[in-house]
PADO-152466 format. One record per residue (C-alpha): residue in three letters; x, y, z. Coordinates in steps of 0.001 Angstrom, whole numbers, always signed. Layout:
N
+-----+---------+---------+---------+
: res :      xx :      yy :      zz :
+-----+---------+---------+---------+
: ALA :       X :       Y :       Z :
...
+-----+---------+---------+---------+
***
This chain:
430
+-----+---------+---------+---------+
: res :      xx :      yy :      zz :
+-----+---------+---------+---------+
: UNK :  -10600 :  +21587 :  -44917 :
: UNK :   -7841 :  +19160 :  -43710 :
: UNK :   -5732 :  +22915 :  -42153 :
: UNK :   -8796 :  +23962 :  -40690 :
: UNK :   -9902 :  +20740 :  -38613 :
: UNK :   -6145 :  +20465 :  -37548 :
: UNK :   -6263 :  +23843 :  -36411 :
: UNK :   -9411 :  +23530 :  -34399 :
: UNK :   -7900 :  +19805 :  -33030 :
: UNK :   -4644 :  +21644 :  -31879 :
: UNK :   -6778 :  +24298 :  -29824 :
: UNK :   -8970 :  +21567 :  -28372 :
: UNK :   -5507 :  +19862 :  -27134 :
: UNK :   -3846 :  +23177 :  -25950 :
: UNK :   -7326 :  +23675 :  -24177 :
: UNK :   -7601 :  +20539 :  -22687 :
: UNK :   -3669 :  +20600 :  -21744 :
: UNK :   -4323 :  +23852 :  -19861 :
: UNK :   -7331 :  +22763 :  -18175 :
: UNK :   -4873 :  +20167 :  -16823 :
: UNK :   -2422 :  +22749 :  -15386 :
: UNK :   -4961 :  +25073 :  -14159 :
: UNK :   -7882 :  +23615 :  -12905 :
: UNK :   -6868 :  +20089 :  -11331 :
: UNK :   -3810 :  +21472 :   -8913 :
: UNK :   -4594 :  +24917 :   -7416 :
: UNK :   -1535 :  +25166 :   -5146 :
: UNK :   +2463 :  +23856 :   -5546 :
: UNK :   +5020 :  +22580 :   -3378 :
: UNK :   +8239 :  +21648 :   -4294 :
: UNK :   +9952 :  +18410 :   -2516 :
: UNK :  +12663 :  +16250 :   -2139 :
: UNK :  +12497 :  +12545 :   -1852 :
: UNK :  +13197 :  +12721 :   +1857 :
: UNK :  +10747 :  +15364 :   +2561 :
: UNK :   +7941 :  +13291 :    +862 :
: UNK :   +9077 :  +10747 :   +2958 :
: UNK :   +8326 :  +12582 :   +5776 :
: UNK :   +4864 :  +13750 :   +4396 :
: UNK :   +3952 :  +10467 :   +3346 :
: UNK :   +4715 :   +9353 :   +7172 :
: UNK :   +2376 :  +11723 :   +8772 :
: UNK :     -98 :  +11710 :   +6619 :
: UNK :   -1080 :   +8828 :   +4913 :
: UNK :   -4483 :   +7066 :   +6042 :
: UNK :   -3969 :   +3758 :   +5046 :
: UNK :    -771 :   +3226 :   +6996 :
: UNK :   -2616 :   +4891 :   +9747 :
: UNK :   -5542 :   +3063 :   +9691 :
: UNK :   -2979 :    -437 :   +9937 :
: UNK :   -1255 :   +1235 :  +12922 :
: UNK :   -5035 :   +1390 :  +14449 :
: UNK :   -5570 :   -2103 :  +13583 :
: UNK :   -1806 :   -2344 :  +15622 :
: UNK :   -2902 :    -965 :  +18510 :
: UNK :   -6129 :   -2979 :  +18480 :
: UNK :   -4592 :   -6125 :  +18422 :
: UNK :   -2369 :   -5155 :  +21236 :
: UNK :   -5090 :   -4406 :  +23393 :
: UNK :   -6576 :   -7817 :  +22626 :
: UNK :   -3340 :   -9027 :  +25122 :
: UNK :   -4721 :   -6905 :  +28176 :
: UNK :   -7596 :   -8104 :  +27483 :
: UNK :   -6385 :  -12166 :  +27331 :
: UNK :   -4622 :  -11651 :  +30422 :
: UNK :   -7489 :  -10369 :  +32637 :
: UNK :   -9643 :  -13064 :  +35366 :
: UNK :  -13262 :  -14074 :  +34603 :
: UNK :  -15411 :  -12381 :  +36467 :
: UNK :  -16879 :  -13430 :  +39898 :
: UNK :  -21167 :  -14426 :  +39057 :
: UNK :  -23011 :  -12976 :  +42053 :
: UNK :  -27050 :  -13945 :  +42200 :
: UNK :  -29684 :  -12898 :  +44435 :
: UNK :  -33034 :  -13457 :  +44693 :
: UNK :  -35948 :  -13063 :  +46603 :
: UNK :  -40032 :  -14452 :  +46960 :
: UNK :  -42159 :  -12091 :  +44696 :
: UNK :  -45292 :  -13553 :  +46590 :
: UNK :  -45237 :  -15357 :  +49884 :
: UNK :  -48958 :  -17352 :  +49849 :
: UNK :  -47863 :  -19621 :  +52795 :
: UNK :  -51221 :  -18777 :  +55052 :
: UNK :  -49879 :  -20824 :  +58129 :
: UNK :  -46911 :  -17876 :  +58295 :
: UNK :  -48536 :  -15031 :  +57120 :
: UNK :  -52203 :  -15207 :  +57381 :
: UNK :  -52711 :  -14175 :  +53976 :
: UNK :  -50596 :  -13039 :  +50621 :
: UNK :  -47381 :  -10673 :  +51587 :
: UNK :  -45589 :   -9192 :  +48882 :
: UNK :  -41926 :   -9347 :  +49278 :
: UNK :  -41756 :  -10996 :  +52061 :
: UNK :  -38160 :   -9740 :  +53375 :
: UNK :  -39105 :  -11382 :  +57133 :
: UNK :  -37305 :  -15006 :  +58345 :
: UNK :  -40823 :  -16265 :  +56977 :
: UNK :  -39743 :  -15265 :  +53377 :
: UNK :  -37209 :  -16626 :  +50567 :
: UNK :  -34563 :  -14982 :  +49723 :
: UNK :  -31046 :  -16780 :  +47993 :
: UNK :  -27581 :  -15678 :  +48006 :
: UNK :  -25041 :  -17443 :  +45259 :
: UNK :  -21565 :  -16837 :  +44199 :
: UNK :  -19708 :  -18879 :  +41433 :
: UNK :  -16276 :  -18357 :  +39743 :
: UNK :  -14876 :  -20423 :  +36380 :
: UNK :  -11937 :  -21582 :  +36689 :
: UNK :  -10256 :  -22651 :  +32686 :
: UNK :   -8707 :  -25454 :  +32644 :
: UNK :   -6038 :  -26908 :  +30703 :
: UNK :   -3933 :  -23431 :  +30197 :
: UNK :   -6648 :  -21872 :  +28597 :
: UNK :   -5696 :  -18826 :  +29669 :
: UNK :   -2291 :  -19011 :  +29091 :
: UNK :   -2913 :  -20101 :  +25192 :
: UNK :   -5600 :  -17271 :  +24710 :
: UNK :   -2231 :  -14708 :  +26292 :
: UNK :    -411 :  -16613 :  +23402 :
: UNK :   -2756 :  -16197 :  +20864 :
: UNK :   -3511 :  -12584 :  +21173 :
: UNK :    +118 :  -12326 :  +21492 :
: UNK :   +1140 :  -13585 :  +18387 :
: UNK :   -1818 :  -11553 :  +16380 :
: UNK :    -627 :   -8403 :  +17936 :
: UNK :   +3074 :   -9648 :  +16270 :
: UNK :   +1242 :  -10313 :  +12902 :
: UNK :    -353 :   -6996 :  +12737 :
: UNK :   +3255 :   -5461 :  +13246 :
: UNK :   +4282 :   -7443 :  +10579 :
: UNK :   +1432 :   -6259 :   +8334 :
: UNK :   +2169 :   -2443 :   +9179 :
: UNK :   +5117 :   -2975 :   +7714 :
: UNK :   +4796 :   -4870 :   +5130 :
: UNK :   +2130 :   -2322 :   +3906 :
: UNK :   +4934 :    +501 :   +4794 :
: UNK :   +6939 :   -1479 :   +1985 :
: UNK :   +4350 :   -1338 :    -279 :
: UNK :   +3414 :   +2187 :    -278 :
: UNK :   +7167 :   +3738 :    -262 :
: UNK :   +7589 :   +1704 :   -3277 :
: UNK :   +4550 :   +3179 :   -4852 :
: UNK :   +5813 :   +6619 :   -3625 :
: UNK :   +9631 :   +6756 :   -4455 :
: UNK :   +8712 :   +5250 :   -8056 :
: UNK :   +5591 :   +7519 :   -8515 :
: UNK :   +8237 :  +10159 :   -7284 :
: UNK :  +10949 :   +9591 :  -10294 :
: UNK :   +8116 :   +8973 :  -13104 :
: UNK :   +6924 :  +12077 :  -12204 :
: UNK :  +10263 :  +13820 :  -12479 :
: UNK :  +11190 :  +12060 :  -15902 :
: UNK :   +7527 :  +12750 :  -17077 :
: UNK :   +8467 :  +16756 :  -16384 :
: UNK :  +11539 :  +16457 :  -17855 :
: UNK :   +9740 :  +15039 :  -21407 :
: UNK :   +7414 :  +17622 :  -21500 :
: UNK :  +10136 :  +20068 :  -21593 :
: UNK :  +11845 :  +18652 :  -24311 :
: UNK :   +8173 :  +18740 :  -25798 :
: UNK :   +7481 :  +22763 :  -25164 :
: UNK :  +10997 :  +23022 :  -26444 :
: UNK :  +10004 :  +21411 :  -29873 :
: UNK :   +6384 :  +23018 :  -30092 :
: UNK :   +7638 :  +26198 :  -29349 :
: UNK :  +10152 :  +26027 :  -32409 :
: UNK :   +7880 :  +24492 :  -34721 :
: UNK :   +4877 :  +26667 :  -33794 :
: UNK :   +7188 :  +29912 :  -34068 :
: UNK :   +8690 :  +28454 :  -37782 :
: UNK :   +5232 :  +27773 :  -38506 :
: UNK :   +3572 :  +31060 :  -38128 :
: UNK :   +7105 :  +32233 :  -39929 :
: UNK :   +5909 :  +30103 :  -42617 :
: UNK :   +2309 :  +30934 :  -43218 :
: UNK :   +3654 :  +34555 :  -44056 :
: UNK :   +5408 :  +33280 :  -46607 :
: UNK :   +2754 :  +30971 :  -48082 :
: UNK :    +585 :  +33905 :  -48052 :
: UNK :   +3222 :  +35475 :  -50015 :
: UNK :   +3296 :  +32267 :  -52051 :
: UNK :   +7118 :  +31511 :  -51572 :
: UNK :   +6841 :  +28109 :  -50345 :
: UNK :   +3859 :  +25621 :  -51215 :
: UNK :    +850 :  +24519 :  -49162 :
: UNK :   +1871 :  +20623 :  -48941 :
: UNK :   +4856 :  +21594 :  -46803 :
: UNK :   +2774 :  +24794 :  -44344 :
: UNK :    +457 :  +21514 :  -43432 :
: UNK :   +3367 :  +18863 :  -43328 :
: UNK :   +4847 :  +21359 :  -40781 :
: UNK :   +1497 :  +22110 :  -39164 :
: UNK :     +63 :  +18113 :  -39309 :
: UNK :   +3900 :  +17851 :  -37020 :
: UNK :   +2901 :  +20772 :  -34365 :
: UNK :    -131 :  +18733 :  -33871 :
: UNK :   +1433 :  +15262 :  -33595 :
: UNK :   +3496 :  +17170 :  -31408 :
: UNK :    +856 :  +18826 :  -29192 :
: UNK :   -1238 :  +15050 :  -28802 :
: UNK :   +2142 :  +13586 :  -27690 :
: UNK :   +2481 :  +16097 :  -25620 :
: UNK :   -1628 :  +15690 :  -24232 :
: UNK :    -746 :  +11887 :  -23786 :
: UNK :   +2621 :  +12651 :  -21731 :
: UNK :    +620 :  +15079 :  -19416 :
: UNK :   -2226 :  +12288 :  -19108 :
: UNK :    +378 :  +10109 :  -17472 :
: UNK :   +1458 :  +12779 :  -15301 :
: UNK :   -1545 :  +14081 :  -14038 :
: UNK :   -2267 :  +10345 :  -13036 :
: UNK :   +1130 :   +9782 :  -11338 :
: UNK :    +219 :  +13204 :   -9665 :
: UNK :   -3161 :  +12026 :   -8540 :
: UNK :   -1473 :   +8918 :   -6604 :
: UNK :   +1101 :  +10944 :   -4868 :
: UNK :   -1558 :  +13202 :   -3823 :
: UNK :   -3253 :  +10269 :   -2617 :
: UNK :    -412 :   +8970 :    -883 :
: UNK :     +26 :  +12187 :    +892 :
: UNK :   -3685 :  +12841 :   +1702 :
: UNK :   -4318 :  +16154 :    -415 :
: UNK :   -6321 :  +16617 :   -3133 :
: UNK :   -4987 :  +19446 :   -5393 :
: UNK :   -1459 :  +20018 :   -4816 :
: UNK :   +1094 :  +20608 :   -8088 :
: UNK :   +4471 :  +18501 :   -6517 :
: UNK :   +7587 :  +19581 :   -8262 :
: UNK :  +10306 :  +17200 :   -7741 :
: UNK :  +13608 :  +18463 :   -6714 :
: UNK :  +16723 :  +17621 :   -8411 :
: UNK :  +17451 :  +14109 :   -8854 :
: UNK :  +20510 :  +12444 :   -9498 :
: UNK :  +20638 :  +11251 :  -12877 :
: UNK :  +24017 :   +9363 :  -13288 :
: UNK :  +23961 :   +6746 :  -10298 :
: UNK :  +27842 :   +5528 :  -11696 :
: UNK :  +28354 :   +4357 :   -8356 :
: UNK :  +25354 :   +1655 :   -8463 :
: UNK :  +26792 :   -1339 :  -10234 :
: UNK :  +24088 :   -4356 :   -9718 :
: UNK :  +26901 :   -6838 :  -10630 :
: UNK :  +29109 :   -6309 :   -7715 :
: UNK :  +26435 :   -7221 :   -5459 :
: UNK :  +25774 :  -10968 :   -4959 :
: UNK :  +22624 :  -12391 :   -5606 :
: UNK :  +22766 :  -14930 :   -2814 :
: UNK :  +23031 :  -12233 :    -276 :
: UNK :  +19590 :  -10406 :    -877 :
: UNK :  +17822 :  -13318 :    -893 :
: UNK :  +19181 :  -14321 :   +2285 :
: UNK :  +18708 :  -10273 :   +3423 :
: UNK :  +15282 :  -10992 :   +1739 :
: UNK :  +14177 :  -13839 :   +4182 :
: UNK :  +15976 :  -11842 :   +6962 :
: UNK :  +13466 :   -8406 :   +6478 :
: UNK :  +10232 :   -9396 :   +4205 :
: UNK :   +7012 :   -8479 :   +6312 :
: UNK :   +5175 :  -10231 :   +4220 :
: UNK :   +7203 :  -13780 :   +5146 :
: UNK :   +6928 :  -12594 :   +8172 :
: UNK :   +3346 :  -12603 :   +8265 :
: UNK :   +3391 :  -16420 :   +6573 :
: UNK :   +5381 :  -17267 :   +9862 :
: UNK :   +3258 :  -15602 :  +12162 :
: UNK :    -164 :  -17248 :  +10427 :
: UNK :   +1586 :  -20885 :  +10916 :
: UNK :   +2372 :  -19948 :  +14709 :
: UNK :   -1164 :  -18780 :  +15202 :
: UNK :   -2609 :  -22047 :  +13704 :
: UNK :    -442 :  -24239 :  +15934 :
: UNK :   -1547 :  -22215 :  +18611 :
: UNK :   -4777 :  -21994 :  +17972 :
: UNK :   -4221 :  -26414 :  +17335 :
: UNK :   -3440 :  -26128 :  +21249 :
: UNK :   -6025 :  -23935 :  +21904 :
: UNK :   -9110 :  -26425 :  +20290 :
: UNK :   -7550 :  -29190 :  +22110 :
: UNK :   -7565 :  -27819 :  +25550 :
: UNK :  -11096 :  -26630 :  +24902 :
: UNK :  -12063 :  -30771 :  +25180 :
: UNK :  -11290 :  -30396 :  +28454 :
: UNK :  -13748 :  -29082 :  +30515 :
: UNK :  -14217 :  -26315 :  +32771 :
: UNK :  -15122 :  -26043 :  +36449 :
: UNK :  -17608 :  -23625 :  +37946 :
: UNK :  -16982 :  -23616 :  +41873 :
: UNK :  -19951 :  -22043 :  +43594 :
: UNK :  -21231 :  -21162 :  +47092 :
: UNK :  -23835 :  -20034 :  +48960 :
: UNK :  -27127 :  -19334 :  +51069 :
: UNK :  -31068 :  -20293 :  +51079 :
: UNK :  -33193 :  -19397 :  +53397 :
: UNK :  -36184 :  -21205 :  +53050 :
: UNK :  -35698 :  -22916 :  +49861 :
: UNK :  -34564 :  -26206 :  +51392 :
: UNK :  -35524 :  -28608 :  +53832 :
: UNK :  -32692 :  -27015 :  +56144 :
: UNK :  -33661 :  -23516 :  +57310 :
: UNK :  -30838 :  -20853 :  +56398 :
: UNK :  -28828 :  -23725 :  +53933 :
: UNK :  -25180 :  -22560 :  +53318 :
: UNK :  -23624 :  -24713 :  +50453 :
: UNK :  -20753 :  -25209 :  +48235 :
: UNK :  -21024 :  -26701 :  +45071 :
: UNK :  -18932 :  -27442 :  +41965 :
: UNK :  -19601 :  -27473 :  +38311 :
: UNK :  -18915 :  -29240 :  +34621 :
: UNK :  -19701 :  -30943 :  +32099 :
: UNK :  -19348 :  -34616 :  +30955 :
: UNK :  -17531 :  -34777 :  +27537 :
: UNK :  -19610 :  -37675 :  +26845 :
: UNK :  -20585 :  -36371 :  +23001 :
: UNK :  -18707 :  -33100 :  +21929 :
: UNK :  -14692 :  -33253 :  +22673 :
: UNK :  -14713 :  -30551 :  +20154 :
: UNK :  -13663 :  -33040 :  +17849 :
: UNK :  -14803 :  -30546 :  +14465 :
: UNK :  -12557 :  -27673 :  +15597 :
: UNK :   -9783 :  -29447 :  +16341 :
: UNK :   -9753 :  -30911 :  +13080 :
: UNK :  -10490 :  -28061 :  +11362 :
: UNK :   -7623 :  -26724 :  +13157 :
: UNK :   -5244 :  -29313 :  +12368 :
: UNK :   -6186 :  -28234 :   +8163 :
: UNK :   -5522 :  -24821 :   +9043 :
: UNK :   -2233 :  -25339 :  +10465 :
: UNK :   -1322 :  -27512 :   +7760 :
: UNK :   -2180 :  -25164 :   +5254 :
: UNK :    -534 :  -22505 :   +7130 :
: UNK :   +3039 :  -24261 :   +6728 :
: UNK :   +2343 :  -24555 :   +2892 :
: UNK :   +1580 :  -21209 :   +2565 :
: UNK :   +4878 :  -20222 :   +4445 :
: UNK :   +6743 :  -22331 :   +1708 :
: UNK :   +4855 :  -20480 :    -979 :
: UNK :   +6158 :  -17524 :    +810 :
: UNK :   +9965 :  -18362 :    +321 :
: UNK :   +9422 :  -19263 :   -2724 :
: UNK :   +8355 :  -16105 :   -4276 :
: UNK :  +10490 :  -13864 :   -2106 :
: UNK :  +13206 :  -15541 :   -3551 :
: UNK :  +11617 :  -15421 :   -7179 :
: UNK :  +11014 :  -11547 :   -6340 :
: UNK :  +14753 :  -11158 :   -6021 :
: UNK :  +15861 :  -12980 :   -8383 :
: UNK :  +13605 :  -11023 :  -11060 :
: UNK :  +14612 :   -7368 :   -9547 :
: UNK :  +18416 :   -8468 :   -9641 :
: UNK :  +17967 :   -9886 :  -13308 :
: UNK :  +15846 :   -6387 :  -14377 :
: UNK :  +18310 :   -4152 :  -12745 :
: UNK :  +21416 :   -5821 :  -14529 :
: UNK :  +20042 :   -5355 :  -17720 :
: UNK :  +18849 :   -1838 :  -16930 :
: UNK :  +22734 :   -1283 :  -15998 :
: UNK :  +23619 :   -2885 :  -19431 :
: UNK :  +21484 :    -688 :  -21257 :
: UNK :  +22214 :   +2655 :  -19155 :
: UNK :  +26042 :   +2087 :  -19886 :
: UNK :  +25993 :   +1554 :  -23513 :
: UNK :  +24128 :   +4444 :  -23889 :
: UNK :  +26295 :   +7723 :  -24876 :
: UNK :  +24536 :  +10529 :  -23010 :
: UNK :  +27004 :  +12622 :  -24997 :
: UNK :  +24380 :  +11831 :  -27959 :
: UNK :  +21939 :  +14169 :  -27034 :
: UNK :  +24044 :  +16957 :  -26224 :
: UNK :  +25343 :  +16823 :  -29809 :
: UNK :  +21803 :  +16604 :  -31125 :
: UNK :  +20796 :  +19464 :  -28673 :
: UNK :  +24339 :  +21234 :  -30245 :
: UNK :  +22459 :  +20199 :  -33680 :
: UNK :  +18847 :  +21235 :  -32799 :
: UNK :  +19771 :  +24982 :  -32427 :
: UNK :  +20854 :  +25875 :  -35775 :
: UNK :  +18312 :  +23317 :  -37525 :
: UNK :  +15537 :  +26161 :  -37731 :
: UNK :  +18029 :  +28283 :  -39184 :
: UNK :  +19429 :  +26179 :  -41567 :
: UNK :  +16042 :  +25665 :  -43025 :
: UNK :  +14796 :  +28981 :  -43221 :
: UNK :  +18047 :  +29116 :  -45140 :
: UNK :  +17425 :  +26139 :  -47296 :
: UNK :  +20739 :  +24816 :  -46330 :
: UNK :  +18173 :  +21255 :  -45728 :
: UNK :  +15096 :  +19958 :  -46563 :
: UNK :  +11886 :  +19755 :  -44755 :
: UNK :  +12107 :  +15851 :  -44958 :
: UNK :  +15651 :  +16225 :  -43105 :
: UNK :  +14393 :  +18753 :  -40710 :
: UNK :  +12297 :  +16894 :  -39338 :
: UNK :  +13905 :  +13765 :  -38932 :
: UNK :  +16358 :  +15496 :  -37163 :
: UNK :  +13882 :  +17018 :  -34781 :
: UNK :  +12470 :  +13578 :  -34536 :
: UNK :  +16007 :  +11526 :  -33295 :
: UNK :  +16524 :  +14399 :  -30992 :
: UNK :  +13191 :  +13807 :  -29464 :
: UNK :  +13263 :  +10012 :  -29567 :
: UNK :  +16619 :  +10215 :  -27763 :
: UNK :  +15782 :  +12756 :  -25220 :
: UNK :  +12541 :  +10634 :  -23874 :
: UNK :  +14761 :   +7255 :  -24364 :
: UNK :  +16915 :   +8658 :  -21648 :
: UNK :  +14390 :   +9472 :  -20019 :
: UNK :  +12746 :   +6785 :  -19638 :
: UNK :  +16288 :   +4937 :  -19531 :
: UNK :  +17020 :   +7089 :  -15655 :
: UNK :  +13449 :   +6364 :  -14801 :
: UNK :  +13993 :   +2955 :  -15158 :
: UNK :  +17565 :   +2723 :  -13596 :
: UNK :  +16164 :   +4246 :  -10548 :
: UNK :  +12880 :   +1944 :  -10672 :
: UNK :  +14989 :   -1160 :  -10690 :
: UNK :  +16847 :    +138 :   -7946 :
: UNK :  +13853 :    +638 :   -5973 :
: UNK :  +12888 :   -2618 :   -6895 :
: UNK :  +15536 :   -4178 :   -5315 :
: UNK :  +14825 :   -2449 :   -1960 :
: UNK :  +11399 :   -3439 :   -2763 :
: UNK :  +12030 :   -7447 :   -3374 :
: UNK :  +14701 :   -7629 :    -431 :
: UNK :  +12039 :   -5516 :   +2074 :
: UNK :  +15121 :   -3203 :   +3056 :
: UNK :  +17056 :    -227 :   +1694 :
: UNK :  +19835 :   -2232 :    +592 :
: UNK :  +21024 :    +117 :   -1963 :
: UNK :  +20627 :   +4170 :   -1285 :
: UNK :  +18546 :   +6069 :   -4398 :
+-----+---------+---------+---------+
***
């Protein structure tokens, strides 16, 4: 019973594995790192959508710097009932005996209004720039690193095909000769309970891929595109994180993080906005002029007139101390900001030196020996020159070892990436 329901559980995971490979991404394309670069450029919504919001806000300027409109209003008598005049009811009466009003008024802002509303809009045009690219930041980190997992992830599952296809071939080798009852049945299913251990590793690995492949097709606005990664280089000798001084990318840090940026732009818009609320306490004149005429005593009355109010009650004394909060909070904020730009490099610097410590001690040259190993292990057990026990633990360290380094370059080149990612600049080339 136990062979049979691992036999049916390895064809539901070969299934399910090949639903993954066939179904979910109907077309390829194989890429570099610089030529998703360039797709991710042209096609990405999100960082399209911010470059909207860019233009927006820059718009918002033209529209700070244009006049307030001239106010024109006429009117005329709906009804003239004046009997002495017109011996009876007239209806729009457009004769000398009828009133009709002419009026023209202009606002004029006061206290640099203007010029602080040009300011304002200025400096959110400048934050949305800085938001752009800080989002820019984000995403390419998400990219290159969703870029490398998935070439390490590819490079697993080969060592995994590798192994299944062995095992599965010595396995159907061996249930010929437990039919012929040369071997036992305790050591068929200890090789067949391994193929499937194998094959739900193997469903797990693919999991993550399919995943990392779903965000890159996300990044690049497609739905069901297979990206093979072209070759990447695996040794990076030249990066040594110790030779580069920590004190210089945190000052390169506060030099190119959007994201400070932004902190800096928020505190200049609040003490802007500060001067804003308190030139809004001053009030603004309405200059007006024109002509009645017959609504006055004075037949045909030209006039000129002026306009404002009496800050008597509201000096806008809520704003501008609501303002004065904001802009305090704003300069917190910006300290918060240095603070964990400089934590964010510290902790990149710290990961990537250990990374290098680990990457160095490890001797690549292990594997190849193992790989030298792995090709005469099948034979030397159909030979019964080893055990099963030994058999597979070799095939295990080989397959340890092969993901270890795998996941040893992945994270060499992550914690490179993450240094670019912490300082907000391609400090170091990947």
């Amino acid at each position: 019973m136990d062979l049979k329901r691992n036999a049916i559980l390895l064809v539901v995971i070969m299934a399910t594995v090949n639903l993954y490979s066939q179904d979910i991404f109907k077309d390829s394309l194989r890429i570099s790192l610089s030529q998703a670069d360039s797709l991710f450029l042209r096609n990405n919504v999100t960082l399209l959508a911010e470059k909207c919001n860019v233009e927006a806000a820059k718009a918002q300027i033209l529209q700070a710097r244009l006049f307030q409109n001239l106010n024109l209003s006429l009117s005329q008598n709906l009804v003239n009932s004046d009997y002495k005049t017109t011996g009876g009811r007239k209806w729009i009466d457009l004769s000398n005996n009828g009133e009709a009003s002419i009026q023209v008024q202009k606002l004029f802002l006061m206290a640099g209004k203007r010029n602080k509303q040009i300011s304002l809009a200025e400096a959110s045009f400048d934050r949305e720039g800085h938001t752009y690219f800080d989002l820019l930041r984000t995403l390419k980190f998400t990219l290159h690193t969703c870029f490398y997992n998935i070439h390490y992830l590819n490079r697993t599952l080969k060592v995994y095909d590798n192994e299944i296809a062995s095992i599965r071939k010595l396995t159907e080798a061996l249930q010929v000769q437990f039919e012929k009852e040369y071997i036992s049945k305790s050591e068929l299913l200890r090789l067949k309970s391994k193929l499937f251990s194998l094959e739900n590793e193997k469903l797990q690995i693919t999991n993550q891929l399919v995943n990392s492949m779903s965000d890159l097709n996300l990044l690049f606005h497609t739905s069901d595109v297979y990206y093979s990664t072209q070759t990447v280089d695996d040794e990076k000798d030249s990066f040594n994180p110790e030779a580069v001084k920590l004190q210089s990318l945190i000052d390169s840090a506060f030099q190119f993080r959007y994201d400070l940026r932004i902190a800096e732009s928020d505190l200049k818009i609040s003490k802007l906005n500060l001067s804003y609320q308190k030139s809004v306490a001053v009030p603004d004149i309405t200059l007006s002029g024109g002509w009645d005429r017959n609504g006055s005593f004075i037949h045909n009355y030209n006039y000129l007139g002026v306009q404002f109010d009496l800050p008597f009650f509201n000096r806008n004394q809520g704003n501008i101390k609501s303002a004065m909060s904001q802009a305090e909070s704003s300069r917190y904020k910006l300290l918060a900001a240095g603070d964990q730009v400089k934590a964010d490099v510290i902790n990149a610097f710290s990961g990537a030196i250990e990374t290098d410590k680990i990457y160095k001690a490890f001797d690549s040259k292990f594997i190849s020996d193992l790989e030298d190993l792995n090709r005469g292990l099948v034979k030397n057990y159909r030979e019964r020159n080893m055990s099963l026990i030994e058999f597979l633990d070799y095939y295990d360290a080989y397959k340890e070892n092969a993901i270890q380094l795998n996941n040893l370059l992945y994270n060499r080149h992550y914690s490179i990436e993450n240094i670019n990612f912490s300082v907000g600049n391609e400090i170091i080339k990947n």
